[in-house]
C-alpha positions in Angstrom: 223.2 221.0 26.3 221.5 222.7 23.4 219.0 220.3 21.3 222.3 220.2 18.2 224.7 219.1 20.6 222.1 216.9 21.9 221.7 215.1 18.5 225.5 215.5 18.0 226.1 213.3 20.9 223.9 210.7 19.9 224.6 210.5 16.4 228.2 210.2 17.8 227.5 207.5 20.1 224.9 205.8 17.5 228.2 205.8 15.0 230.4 204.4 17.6 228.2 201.2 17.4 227.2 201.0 14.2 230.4 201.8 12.1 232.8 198.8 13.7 229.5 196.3 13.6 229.3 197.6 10.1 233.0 197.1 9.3 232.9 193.8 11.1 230.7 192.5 8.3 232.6 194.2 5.4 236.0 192.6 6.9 234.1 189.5 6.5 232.7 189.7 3.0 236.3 191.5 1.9 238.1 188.0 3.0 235.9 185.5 1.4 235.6 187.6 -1.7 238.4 189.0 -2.0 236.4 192.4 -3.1 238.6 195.1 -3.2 236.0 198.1 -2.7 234.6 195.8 0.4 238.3 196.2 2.0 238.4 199.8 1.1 235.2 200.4 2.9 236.3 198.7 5.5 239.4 200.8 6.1 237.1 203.9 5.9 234.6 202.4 8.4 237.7 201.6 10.7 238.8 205.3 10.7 235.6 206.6 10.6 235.2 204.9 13.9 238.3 206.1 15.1 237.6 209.7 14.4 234.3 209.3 16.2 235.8 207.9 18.7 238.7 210.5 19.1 236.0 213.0 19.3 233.4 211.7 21.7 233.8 213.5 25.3 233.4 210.4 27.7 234.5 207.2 28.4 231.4 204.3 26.9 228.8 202.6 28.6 229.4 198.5 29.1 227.4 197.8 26.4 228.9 200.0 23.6 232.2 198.6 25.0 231.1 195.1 24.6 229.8 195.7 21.1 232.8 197.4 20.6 235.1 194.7 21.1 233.3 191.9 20.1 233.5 194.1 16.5 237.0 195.3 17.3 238.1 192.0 17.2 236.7 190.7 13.9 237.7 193.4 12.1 240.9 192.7 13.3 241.0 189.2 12.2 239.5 189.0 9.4 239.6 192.6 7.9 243.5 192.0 8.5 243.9 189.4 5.7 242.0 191.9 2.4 244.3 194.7 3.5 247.7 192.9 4.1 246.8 191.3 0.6 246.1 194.5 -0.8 249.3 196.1 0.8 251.4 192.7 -0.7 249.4 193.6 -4.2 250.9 197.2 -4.6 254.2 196.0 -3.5 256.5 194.6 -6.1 256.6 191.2 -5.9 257.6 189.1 -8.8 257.6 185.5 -7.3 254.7 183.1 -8.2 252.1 182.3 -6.0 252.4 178.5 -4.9 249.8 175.6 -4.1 249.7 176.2 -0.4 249.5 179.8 -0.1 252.9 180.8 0.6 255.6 181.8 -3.2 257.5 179.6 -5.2 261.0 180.7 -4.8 263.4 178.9 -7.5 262.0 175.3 -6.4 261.1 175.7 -2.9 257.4 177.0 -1.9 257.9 179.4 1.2 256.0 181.1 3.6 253.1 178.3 3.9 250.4 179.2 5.4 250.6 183.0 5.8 246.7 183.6 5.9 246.3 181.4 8.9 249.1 182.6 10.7 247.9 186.3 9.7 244.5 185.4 11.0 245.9 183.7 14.5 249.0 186.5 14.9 246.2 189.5 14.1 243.8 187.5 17.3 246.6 187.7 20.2 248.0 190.7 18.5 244.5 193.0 18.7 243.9 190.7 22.4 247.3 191.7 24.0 246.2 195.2 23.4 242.5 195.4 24.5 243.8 192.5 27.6 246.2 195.2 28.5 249.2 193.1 28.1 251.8 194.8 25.8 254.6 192.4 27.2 253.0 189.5 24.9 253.5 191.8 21.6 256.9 190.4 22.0 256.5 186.9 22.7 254.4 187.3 19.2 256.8 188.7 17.4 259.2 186.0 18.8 257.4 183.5 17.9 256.7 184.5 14.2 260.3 185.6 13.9 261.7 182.0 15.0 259.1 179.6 13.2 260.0 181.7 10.0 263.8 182.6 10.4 264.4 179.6 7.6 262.7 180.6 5.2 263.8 184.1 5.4 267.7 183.7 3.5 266.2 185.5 0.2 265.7 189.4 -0.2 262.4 189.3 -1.7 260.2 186.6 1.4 262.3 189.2 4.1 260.6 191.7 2.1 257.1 190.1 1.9 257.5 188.8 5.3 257.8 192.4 6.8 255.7 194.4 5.1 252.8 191.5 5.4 254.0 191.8 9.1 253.8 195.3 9.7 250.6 195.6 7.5 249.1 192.8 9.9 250.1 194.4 13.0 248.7 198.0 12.2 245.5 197.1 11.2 244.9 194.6 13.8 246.3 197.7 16.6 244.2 200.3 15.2 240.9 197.6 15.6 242.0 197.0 19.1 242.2 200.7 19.5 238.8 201.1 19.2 238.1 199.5 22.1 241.2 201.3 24.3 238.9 204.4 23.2 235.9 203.2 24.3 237.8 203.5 28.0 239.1 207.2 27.7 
């Protein structure tokens, strides 16, 4: 290997680390500050770790994996909230926010505790993947679609519920498939 695709292999392997450790801690700062430009960096970080990833020729060693994951899977958690809030923000929605974290609709306060269940549904989402157990994707979905099926008689919270849903999911499957590519 010449000395450039020497260096290109390391700087690929030494992004592979440092841009999900790096978006770890920008998922983190972007959900307790709510900073828009911190979840936008974070998004870039993700794909640039993709990308990298995509590109590098062999599967990682342990520890890169490890790291990896360990990142993988905060970025998933917490990264997931900024973006799904960003993705609800650019979507038209006119109901009120209520006291609990879920919208007022006519008197009723609805989807309660959406962050939390984001935060725990993003976890055994991005796990299932990197665990290798796609079957429990459904038991997820199962279990969010049953403890909300209530609440979901109005247009506008089916709405909010799915694209919240579907922005969860996404994000929290591309973190975990940064770790699938550390395998390949």
């Amino acid at each position: 290997m010449s000395s450039l695709g020497s260096f290109l292999y390391a700087l690929g392997w030494f992004l592979y680390v440092i841009c999900p450790v790096a978006a770890a801690v920008v998922s983190i700062v972007a959900w307790r500050t709510r900073a828009r430009i911190a979840t936008l960096v974070a998004v870039v970080l993700l794909a640039v770790t993709l990308l990298v990833a995509a590109i590098l020729p062999e599967a990682a060693p342990a520890l890169v994996t490890a790291v990896t994951t360990l990142a993988a899977l905060v970025v998933a958690v917490a990264g997931g909230s900024p973006v799904v809030r960003l993705l609800l923000d650019r979507t038209a929605f006119d109901e009120q926010e209520g006291v609990h974290g879920g919208i007022v609709v006519g008197e009723r306060e609805v989807l309660r505790g959406g962050e939390v269940i984001g935060l725990l549904e993003r976890l055994a989402v991005a796990g299932a993947i990197v665990a290798g157990v796609p079957e429990a994707l459904a038991v997820i979905i199962a279990i969010k679609g049953v403890g909300r099926f209530t609440e979901l008689d109005n247009g506008p919270v089916r709405e909010r519920f799915i694209v919240g849903t579907l922005g969860s999911w996404i994000w929290a499957a591309a973190a975990a498939g940064l770790v699938l590519l550390t395998r390949s």
